[in-house]
C-alpha positions in Angstrom: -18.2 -178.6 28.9 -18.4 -180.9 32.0 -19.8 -184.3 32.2 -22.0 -183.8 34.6 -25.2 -183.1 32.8 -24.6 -186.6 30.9 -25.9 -188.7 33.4 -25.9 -192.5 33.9 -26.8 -194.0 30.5 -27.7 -197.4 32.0 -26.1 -200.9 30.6 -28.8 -201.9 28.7 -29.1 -199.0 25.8 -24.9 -199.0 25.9 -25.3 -202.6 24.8 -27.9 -202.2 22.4 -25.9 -199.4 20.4 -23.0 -201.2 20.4 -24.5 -204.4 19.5 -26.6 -202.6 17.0 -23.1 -200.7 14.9 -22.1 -204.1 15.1 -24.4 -205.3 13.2 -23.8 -202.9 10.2 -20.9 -203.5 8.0 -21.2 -199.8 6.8 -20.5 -198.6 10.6 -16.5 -198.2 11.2 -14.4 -197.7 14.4 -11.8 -196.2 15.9 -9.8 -196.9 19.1 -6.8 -194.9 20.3 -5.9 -191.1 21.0 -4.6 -188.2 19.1 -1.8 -189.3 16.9 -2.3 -192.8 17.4 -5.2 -195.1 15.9 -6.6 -198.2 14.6 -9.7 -198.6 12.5 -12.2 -201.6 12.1 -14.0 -201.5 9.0 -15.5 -204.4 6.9 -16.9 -204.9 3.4 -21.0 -205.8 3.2 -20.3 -209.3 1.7 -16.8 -209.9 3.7 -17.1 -213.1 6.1 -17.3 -211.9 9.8 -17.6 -214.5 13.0 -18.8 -213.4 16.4 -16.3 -214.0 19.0 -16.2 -216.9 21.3 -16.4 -215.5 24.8 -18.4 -213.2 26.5 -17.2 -209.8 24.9 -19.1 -208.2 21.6 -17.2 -207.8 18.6 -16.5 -209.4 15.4 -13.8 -210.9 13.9 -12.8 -211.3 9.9 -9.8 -212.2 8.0 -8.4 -208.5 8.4 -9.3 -207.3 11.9 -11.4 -207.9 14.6 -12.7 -206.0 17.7 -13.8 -207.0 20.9 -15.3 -204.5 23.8 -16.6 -205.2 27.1 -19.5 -202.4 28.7 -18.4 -201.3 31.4 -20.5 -199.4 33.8 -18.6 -196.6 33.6 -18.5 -196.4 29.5 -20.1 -193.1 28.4 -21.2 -192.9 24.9 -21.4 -188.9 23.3 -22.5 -188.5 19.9 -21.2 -185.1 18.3 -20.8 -183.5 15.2 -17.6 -180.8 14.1 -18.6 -178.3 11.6 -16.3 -176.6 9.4 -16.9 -173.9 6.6 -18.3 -176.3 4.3 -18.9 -179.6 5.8 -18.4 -181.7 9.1 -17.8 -185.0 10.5 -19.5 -187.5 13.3 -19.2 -189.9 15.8 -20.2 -191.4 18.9 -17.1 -190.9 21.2 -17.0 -194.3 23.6 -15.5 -192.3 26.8 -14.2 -193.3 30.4 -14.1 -191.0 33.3 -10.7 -189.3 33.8 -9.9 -191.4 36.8 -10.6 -194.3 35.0 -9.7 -194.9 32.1 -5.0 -195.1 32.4 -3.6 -197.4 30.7 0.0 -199.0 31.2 1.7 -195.3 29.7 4.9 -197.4 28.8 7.4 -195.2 27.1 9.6 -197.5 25.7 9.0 -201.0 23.7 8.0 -203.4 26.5 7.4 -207.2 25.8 3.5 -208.2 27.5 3.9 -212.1 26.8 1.2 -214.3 25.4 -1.9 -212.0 24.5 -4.5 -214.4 26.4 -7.5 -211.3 25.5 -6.7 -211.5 21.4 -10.3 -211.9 20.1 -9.8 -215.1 18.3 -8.5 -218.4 20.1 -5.7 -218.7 17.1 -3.9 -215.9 18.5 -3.6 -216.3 22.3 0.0 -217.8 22.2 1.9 -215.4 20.5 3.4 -212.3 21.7 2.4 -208.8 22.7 4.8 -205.9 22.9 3.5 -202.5 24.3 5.0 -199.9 21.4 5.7 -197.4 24.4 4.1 -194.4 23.2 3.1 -193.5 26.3 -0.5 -192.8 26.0 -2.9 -192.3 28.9 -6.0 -194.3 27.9 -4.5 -196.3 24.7 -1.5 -198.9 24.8 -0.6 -199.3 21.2 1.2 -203.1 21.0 1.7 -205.7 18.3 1.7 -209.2 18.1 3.7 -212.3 16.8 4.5 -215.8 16.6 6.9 -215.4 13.7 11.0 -216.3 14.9 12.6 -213.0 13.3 9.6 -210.7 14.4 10.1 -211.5 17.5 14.1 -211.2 17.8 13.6 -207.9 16.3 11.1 -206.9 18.8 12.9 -208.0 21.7 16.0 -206.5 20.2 14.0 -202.9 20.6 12.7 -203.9 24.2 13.8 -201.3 26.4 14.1 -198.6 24.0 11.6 -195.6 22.4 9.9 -196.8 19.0 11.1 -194.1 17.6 15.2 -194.1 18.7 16.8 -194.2 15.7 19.3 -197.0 17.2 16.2 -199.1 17.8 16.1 -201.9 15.0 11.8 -202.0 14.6 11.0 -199.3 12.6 13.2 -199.6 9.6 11.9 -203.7 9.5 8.5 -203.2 10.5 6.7 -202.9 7.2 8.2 -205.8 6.1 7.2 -207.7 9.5 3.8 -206.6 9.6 2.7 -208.0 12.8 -0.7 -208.0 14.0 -0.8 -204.6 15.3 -3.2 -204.4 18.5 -4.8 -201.1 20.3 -6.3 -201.9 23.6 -8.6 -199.2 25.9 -9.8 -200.8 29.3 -13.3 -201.4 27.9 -12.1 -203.2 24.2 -9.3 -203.7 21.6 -8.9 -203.5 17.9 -6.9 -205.3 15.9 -5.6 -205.2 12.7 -4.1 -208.2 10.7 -3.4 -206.6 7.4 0.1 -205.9 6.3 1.6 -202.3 6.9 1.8 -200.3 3.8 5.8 -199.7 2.8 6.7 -196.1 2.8 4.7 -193.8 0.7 2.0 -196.3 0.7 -1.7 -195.5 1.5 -3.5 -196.8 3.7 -5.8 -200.5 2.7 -9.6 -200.7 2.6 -10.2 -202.0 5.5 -8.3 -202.3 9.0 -5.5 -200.3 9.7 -3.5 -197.9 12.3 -2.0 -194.8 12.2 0.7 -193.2 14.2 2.0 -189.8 14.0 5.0 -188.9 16.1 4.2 -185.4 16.0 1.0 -185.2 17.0 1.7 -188.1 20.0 4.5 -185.2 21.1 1.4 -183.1 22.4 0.6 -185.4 25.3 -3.5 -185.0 23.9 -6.4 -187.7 24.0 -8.5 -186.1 21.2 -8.4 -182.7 18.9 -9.3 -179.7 20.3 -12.4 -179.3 18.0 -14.3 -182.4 19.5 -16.6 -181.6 22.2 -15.9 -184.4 24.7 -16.6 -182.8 28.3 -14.0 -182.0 31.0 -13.8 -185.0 32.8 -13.9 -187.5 30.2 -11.9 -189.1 27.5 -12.9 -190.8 24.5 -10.7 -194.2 23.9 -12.4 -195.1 21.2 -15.4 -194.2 18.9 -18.4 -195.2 16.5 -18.5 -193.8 12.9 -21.8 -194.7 11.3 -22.3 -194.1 7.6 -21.9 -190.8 6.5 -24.3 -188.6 4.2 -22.0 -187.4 1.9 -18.7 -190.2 2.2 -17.7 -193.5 2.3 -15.7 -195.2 4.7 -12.9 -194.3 2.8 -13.6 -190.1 3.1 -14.3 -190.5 -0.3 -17.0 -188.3 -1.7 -20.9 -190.2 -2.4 -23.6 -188.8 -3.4 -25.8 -187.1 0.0 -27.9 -189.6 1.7 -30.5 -187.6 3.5 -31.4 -191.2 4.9 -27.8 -191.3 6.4 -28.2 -188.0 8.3 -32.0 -189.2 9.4 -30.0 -191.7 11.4 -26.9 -189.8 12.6 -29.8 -187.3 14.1 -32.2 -190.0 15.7 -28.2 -190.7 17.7 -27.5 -187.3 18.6 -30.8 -187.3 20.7 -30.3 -190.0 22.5 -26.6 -190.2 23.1 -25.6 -186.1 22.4 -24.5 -183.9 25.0 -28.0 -181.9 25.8 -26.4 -178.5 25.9 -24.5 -178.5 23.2 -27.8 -180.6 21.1 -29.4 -177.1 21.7 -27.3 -175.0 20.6 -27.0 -177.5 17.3 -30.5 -176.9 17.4 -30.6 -173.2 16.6 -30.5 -172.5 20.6 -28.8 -170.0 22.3 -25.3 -170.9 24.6 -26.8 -171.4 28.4 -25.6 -168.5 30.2 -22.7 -170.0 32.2 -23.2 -173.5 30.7 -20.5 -175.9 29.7 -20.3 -175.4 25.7 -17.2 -173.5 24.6 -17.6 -170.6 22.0 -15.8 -173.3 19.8 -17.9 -175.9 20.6 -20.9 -173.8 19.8 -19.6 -172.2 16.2 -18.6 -176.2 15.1 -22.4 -176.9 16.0 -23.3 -174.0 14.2 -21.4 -174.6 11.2 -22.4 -178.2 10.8 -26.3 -177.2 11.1 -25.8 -174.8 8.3 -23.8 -177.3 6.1 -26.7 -180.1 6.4 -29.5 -177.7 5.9 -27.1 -176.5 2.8 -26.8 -180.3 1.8 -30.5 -180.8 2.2 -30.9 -178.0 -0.4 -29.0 -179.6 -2.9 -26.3 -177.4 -2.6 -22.3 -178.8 -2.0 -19.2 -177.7 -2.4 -15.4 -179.4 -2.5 -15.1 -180.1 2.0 -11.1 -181.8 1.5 -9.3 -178.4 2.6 -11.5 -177.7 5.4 -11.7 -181.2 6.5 -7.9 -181.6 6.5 -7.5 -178.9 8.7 -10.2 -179.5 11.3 -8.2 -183.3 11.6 -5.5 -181.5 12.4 -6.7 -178.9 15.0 
């Protein structure tokens, strides 16, 4: 798949869909690459504040995000099928060219974070985690005395040297924990879970050394087009989960919506073939591509029948693919 069939989607509409997932507390995002994210999510009745510049985005006592549009900001909606189930977004991609980020490879100190999306913050100190990303630098943030002499103790090295003092204190630091793409940040305010802990109900990162050691911006089951690369995305509500990935009841209401954005925001070949087309001979969807489409349209109009079966194994493996 290429990008050039996507055309220019115009400032305007970009603005509106952001502006309008916003708006509802039931739509999450994401922001980062394959191995390493953070996710804003908020609770229906949890106090949010717009922020105080120019830049959409919300802020609450957990997280906040903050995105500029950016002419170049492509949004693709897309759905990946498996054998019983799928999941969707709208990817939020930059052109190739440009989209790099700093790709530090070792714990770097930034200074003052003068772009944090609330005032409070813009004095205390961002360190780039170095995990070398191209379109994602992962950092965190403090104020706090002994958070910061142990982050400028590991300045210099890899996170993940085990000589380097951050990561056996960094649960019990819990810095603000900041993802940044050229168009917009998330960040997360919550404390990090200790070891075996899950992850909180509401905003919260993830890193995964070994899926960071493949070098790739997205998993190989997401139809994002050669050329571009998805820094961050939209999840809407979901028919059959929560924010969470926990199962709900199927909200045929919820998959209404999802399909009103695939028209207006999906990838036009691969829409057809999602549609019951046929693959345009020599056009840009991959056989892969084509059989998640597939796969997904059968599990909806399976759904739709009242029919549904357990989606965890199949769902834990696409993630991982």
């Amino acid at each position: 798949m290429t990008a050039a069939g996507l055309g220019e989607p115009g400032l305007e509409a970009v603005t509106a869909l952001l502006r309008e997932a916003l708006a509802d507390p039931g739509t999450a995002w994401s922001l980062g690459s394959f191995g390493a994210i953070a996710e804003f999510l908020r609770d229906a009745d949890e106090p949010a504040i717009a922020l105080p510049d120019r830049r959409l985005g919300l802020a609450t006592a957990r997280g906040a995000i903050a995105l500029d549009v950016l002419p170049e900001l492509r949004p693709l909606a897309y759905e990946t099928g498996f054998s019983s189930g799928w999941n969707h977004a709208v990817a939020l991609c930059l052109p190739e060219g440009a989209c790099a980020m700093g790709r530090r490879t070792v714990v770097t100190e930034l200074g003052p974070d003068g772009g944090a999306a609330r005032p409070e913050d813009r004095d205390a100190i961002l360190f780039d985690l170095g995990l070398g990303m191209l379109a994602v630098d992962a950092c965190m943030r403090t104020r706090d005395p002994a958070a910061l002499a142990c982050l400028r103790e590991g300045v210099g090295r890899p996170l993940f040297d085990p000589a380097n003092p951050i990561g056996a204190r960094l649960a019990a630091m819990s810095p603000h924990r900041v993802f940044r793409a050229r168009f917009g940040r998330i960040e997360v305010f919550s404390d990090i879970p200790g070891p075996g802990g899950t992850s909180p109900e509401g905003p919260h990162t993830h890193v995964l050394p070994k899926l960071l050691k493949g070098g790739r911006t997205h998993a190989a089951t997401t139809p994002i087009p050669v050329g571009l690369v998805p820094c961050a995305a939209i999840h809407p509500p979901h028919p059959y989960k929560d924010g969470m990935g926990r199962r709900i009841p199927f909200e045929p209401g919820r998959l209404a919506s999802f399909r009103a954005l695939l028209e207006r925001w999906a990838d036009p070949d691969w829409l057809a073939i999602k549609n019951g087309g046929e693959p345009r001979p020599g056009g840009p969807i991959s056989p892969k591509h084509a059989r998640s489409a597939r796969r997904a349209a059968a599990s909806q109009a399976q759904h739709l029948r009242g029919e549904s079966v357990d989606e965890s194994a199949d769902e834990e493996a696409e993630m991982h693919a």
